[in-house]
Structure formats: C-alpha cells, structure tokens
C-alpha positions in Angstrom: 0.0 0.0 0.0 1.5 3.3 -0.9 0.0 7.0 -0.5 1.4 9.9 -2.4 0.7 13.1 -2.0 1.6 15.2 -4.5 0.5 19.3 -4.2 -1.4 20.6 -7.6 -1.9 24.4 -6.7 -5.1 24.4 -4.7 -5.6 20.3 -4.7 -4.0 17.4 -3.6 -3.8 14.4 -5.7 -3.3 11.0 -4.0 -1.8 8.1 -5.6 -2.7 4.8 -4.3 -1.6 1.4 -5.5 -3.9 -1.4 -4.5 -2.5 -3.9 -2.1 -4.3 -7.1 -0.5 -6.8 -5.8 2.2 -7.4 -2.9 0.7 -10.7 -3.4 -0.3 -12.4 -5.0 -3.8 -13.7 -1.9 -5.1 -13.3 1.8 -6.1 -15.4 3.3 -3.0 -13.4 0.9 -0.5 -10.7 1.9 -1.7 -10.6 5.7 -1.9 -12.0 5.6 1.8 -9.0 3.8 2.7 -6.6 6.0 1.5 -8.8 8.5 3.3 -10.9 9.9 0.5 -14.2 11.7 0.7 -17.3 10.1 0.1 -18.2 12.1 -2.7 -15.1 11.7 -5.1 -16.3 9.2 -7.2 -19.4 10.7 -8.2 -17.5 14.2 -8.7 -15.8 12.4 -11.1 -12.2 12.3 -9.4 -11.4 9.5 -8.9 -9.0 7.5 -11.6 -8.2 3.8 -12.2 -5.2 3.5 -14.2 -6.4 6.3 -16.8 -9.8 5.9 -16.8 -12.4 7.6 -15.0 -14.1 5.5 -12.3 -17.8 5.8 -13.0 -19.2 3.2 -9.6 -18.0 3.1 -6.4 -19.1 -0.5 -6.3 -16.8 -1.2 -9.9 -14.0 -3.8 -8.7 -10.4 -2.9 -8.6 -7.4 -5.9 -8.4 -4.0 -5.6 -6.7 -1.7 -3.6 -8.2 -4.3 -1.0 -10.0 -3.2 2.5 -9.0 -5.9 4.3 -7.6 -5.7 8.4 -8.2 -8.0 10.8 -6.9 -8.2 14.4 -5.7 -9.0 15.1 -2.3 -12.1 18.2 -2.2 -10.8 21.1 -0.5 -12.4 25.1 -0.3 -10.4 26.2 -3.4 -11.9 22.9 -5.3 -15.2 23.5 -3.7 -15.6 27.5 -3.7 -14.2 27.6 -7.2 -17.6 28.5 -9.1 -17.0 31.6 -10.4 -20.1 33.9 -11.6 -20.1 33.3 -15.3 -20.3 36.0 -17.8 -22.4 34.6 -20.9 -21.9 36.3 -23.5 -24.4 34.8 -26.3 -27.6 32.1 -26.0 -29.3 32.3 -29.2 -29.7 30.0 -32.1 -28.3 26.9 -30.1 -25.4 28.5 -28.8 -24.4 29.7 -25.8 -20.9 31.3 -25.4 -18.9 32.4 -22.4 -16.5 34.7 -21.2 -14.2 31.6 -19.2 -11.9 33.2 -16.8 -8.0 31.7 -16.1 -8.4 28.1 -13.9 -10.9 26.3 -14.2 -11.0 23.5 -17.0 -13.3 23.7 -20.0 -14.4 20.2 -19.6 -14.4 18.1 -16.6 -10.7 16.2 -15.5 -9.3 14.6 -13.0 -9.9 17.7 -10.2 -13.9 16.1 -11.4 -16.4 17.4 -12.7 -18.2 20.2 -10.3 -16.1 22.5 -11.0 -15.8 22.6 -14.8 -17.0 25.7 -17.0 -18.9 22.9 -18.5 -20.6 22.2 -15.0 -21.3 26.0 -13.8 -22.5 26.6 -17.7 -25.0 24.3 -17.0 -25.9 25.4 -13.3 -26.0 28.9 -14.6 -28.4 28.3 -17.3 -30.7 25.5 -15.3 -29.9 22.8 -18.2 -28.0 19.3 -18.0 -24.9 19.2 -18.7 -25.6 16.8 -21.5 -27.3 19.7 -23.3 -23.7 21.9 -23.7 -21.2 20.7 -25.7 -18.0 22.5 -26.2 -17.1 23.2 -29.7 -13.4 24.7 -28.2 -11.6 24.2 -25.1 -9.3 26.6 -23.7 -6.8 25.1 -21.5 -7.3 25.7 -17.0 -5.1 28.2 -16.9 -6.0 30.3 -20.6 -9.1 32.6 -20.7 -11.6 34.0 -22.9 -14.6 32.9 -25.3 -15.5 29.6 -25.3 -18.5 28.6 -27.4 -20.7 25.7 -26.7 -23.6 24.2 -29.2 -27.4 23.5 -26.8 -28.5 21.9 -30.8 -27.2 19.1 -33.0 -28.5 21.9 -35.9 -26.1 24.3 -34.3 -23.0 21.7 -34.0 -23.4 21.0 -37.5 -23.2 24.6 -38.4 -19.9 25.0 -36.3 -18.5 22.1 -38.3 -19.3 23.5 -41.8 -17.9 26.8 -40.6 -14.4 25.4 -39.1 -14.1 23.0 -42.9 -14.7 26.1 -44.6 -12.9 28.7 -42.7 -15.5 30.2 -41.5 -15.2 29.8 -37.7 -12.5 32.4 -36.7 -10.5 32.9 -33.4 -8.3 35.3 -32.4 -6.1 35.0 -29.6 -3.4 37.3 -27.9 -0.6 36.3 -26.1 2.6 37.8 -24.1 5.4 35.8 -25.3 9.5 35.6 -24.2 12.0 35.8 -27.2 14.9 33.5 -27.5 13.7 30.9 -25.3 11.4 27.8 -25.3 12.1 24.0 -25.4 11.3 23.3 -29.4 13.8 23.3 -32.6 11.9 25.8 -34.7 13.8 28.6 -35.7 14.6 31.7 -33.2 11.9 34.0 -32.4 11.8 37.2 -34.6 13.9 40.4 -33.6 11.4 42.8 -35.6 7.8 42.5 -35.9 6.8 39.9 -38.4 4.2 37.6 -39.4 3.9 34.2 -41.0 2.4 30.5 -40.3 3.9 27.6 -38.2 3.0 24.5 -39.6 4.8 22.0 -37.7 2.8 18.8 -36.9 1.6 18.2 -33.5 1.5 14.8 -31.8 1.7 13.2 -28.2 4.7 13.9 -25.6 6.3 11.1 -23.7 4.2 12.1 -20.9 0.5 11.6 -22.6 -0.7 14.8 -20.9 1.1 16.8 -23.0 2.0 17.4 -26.9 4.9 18.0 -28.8 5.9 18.8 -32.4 6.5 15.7 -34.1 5.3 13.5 -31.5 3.6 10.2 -31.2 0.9 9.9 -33.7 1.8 13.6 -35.0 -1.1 15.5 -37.1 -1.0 18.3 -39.6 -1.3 20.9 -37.2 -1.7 25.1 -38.6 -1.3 28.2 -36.9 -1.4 31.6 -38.2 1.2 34.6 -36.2 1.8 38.3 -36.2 4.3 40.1 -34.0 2.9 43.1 -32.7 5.0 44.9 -30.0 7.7 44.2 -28.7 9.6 45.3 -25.5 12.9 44.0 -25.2 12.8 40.4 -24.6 9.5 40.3 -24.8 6.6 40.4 -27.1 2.7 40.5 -27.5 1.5 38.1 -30.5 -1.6 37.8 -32.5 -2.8 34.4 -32.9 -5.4 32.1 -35.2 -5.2 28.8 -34.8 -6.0 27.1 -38.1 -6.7 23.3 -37.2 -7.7 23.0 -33.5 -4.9 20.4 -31.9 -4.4 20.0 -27.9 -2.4 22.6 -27.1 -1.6 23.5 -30.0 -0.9 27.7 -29.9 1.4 26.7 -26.6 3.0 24.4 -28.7 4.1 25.9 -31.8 5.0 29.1 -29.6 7.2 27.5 -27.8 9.0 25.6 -30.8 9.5 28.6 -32.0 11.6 29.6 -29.2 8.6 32.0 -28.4 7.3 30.1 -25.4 4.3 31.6 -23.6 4.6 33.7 -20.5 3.6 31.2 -17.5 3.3 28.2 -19.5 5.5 26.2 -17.2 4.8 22.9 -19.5 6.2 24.6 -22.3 9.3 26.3 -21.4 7.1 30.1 -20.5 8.6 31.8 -18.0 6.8 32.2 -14.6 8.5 34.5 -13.1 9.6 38.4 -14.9 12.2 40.4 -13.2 11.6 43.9 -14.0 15.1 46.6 -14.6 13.5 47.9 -11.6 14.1 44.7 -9.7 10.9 43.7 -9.2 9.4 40.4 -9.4 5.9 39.7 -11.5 4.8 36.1 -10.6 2.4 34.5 -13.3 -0.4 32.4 -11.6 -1.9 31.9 -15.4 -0.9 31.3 -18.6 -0.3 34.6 -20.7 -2.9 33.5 -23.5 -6.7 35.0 -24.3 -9.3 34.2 -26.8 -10.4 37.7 -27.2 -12.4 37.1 -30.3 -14.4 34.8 -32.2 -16.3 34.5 -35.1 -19.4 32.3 -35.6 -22.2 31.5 -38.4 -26.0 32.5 -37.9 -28.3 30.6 -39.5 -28.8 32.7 -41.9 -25.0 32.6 -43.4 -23.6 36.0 -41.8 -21.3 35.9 -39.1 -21.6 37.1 -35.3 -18.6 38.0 -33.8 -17.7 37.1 -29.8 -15.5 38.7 -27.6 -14.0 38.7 -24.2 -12.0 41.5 -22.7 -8.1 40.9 -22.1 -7.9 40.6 -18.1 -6.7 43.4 -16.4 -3.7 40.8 -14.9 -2.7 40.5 -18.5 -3.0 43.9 -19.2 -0.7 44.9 -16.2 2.0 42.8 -16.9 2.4 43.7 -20.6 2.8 47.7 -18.8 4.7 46.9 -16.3 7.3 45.5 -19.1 7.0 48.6 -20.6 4.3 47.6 -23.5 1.9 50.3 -24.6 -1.5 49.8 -23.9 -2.8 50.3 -27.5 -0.9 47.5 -29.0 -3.8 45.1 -27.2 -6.1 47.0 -29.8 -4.0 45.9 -32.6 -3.2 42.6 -31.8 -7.2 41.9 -31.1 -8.8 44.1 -34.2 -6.3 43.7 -36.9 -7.1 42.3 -39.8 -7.3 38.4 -40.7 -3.6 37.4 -40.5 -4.1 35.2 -43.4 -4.6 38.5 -45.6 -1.9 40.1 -44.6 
C-alpha cells in the first residue's frame, strides 16, 4: 500500500496502489486511502487512466488508484459566469483563467462545463463544447445546446469560417522546441509543424507520437525587449496546439510552465511579477447565424494581462491591434 501526495496548486492528488486488504472496489478503496465520500461521483477519482464511473466497480491488486481530495479552493471555485451569447443553439462564455473547460481529474463540479449548465438550469448533456481553452488560458468559449447548431460550427471550421483570435505575451529567444529563433522585428507568417503526443500523454509536442497536420497563423505586434505581445489564429484546432508551436518557435508563452514560459519576470526595476496563469486569451471569435452571416464574440483581455504587458513597458494600444487587426491570413 502506498499513499502519495503530490500538491497541484489548490488540490492534492493522492496516488494509491492497491495492495491485499485494501478493499475489492473503487469506493473501499478511496476511503481507505482516506478519501471523501463524494469523489467518485464528482468524477475524481481515476483507475489507471480511466475515469471510475461506480463506487461498487472492482479494482485488483496492483491497480493504481488516483484521486483528488475536495478542499475550499476545489469547492468554492464556481466563479459567476459571464455569458456572452444564448441564441440560435449557442451559448458562449467569457471563461476566466483556472478552471477547466471540460471536466478532468480535479472532477467534474467545478468545470466551466458544470457551472455553464448550473447557470443556465440545463444538464450538462445539453452543452457541448465546440473549443476548449486550456485551465489556466481565458476568454470565449462557445458551446452548441443543438445538433442543428454543432453541424453549423462544423461546416464553418471545414470552410474557414469559424475564426478565433487569440493574444498572447510571449518571451523571445527561449522555449524548449527546434523551430527557428523567435523574430527580432515585428513579423508575421504561419507555423505549420505537426503536433502529436509527448512522452508524458498529458502533454504534446511537435512531431510527436501519432503527429497530425497541425496550422497556426502569427503576427508580432510589440515588442519590448525580450518580450513580445503576438496575435494568434489557430487554423486546425490540436491540444495545445498555440502553446505548442509558440514554444517551438523559441517564443514560449509567458507562465506556460509545461512549455518552457517563464513564470517569473524580473523587472530593470528589480521587481518580481509572478504569473499564476498562462499569458494567452481568446479575445475574439467568429461564428455562423443561421442565416450565413457571421456574429462576432468577444471577451475582454484581463486586467492581470493587461498589467503585466505595462509593467514590461508595452503600450496599452498595441492590445487594440493585436485583437482588431485584420485576418492574418490576408496580410
């Protein structure tokens, strides 16, 4: 029997291996490595890498058990949703930085997916999330209430039609991929590297296991010194994907510890900006009505975004640009 506990910002995850006398099943088990009741129909509790679904669902010696004990941050997470849209079978909201789009192994509750549907009085199984934005990214996520409006998403991403732009505060020079060195001008262009599985199966790298055809379109903006704020379109939609190319090309994303961002900024003044979030927002998004025109989406930069690009010395108008400048594939 072994119990690990390993701290994940406001949770604790606990890693169990199953020995004999342990118990025969999930629920014995979690409440012998001290567990609440509640885990397993939150949705946090793991067997191996799938989700445990039954508390009476049997487990054998040697399973590893994983599961995320509920604390006051986990619990008191809910955060009061702006929703931007709900028309025409979609709904779309402005997410803020750390919570998950979609539930994972912290469970379910606490989701955007779960307040979504709390907020509106609807099931959960009525929402389904077109695009996810990462825990620790914000801005507009749009989810479909119709199998009509899903479909229309669809035809809109095959045809180009369904837009996002994103912003982003990225460091120059640094990063953990082989693409060429980040820019020392403004410039603009496309990363095209394909995208594939890291050797740990959380994560993604370019050219990884089962790589895909993975497109992303970039403009530099501003830059101040080592720095610089980027405009962003993803063309394919792959995990991870704008952290990914950023930081191949040795412009990782500020606070994007996965990825080679810096988390910590010393300033010429001396002081230290911590990053809590990763420097990346979906500001703006365009969708299809049902009658063929567009409606576009958007979600204010966060003023902890905002400060940090000032406090580096970056003007305040270049946000502006980098959100409302013209499609970077026309250029």
């Amino acid at each position: 029997m072994r119990r690990d506990a390993i701290d994940v910002r406001w949770r604790t995850m606990i890693r169990w291996v199953v020995r004999a006398g342990d118990g025969a099943t999930v629920g014995a088990v979690v409440a012998q490595a001290g567990g609440d009741a509640a885990a397993v129909r939150e949705g946090r509790v793991f067997v191996g890498r799938f989700r445990a679904r039954d508390e009476a669902a049997p487990v054998e010696i040697g399973d590893e058990v994983t599961f995320t004990e509920a604390s006051r941050a986990v619990e008191g997470a809910e955060p009061a949703l702006r929703v931007l849209i709900d028309e025409e079978g979609l709904v779309a909201v402005d997410k803020p930085a750390g919570i998950p789009t979609v539930p994972d192994r912290a469970g379910a509750s606490h989701s955007l997916l779960a307040v979504l549907a709390k907020t509106l009085r609807c099931s959960s199984a009525e929402l389904h999330a077109t695009s996810r934005l990462d825990r620790d990214v914000s801005g507009v996520v749009v989810f479909a209430r119709t199998d009509e409006a899903a479909r229309r998403l669809l035809a809109a991403r095959a045809a180009g039609r369904y837009v996002r732009r994103y912003v982003a505060i990225v460091g120059i020079g640094a990063g953990i991929g082989g693409g060429a060195p980040g820019p020392n001008e403004l410039s603009e262009g496309e990363w095209d590297a394909p995208i594939g599985r890291a050797k740990d199966p959380r994560h993604r790298a370019v050219s990884g296991r089962n790589a895909i055809e993975a497109r992303t379109r970039y403009a530099v903006v501003a830059r101040v010194e080592k720095r610089s704020l980027l405009a962003l379109e993803p063309v394919t939609g792959r995990t991870h994907q704008l952290r990914v190319h950023a930081a191949d090309a040795h412009m990782p994303i500020l606070g994007d510890r996965t990825y080679g961002g810096d988390t910590r900024v010393t300033l010429p003044s001396g002081r230290v900006l911590r990053l809590d979030r990763i420097a990346l927002h979906a500001g703006r998004i365009h969708v299809p009505r049902r009658s063929g025109d567009s409606m576009e989406l958007r979600a204010d930069v966060p003023a902890s975004l905002r400060e940090i690009w000032t406090a580096l010395g970056g003007e305040e108008g270049a946000w502006a640009a980098a959100l409302d400048g013209p499609g970077l594939g026309s250029r």
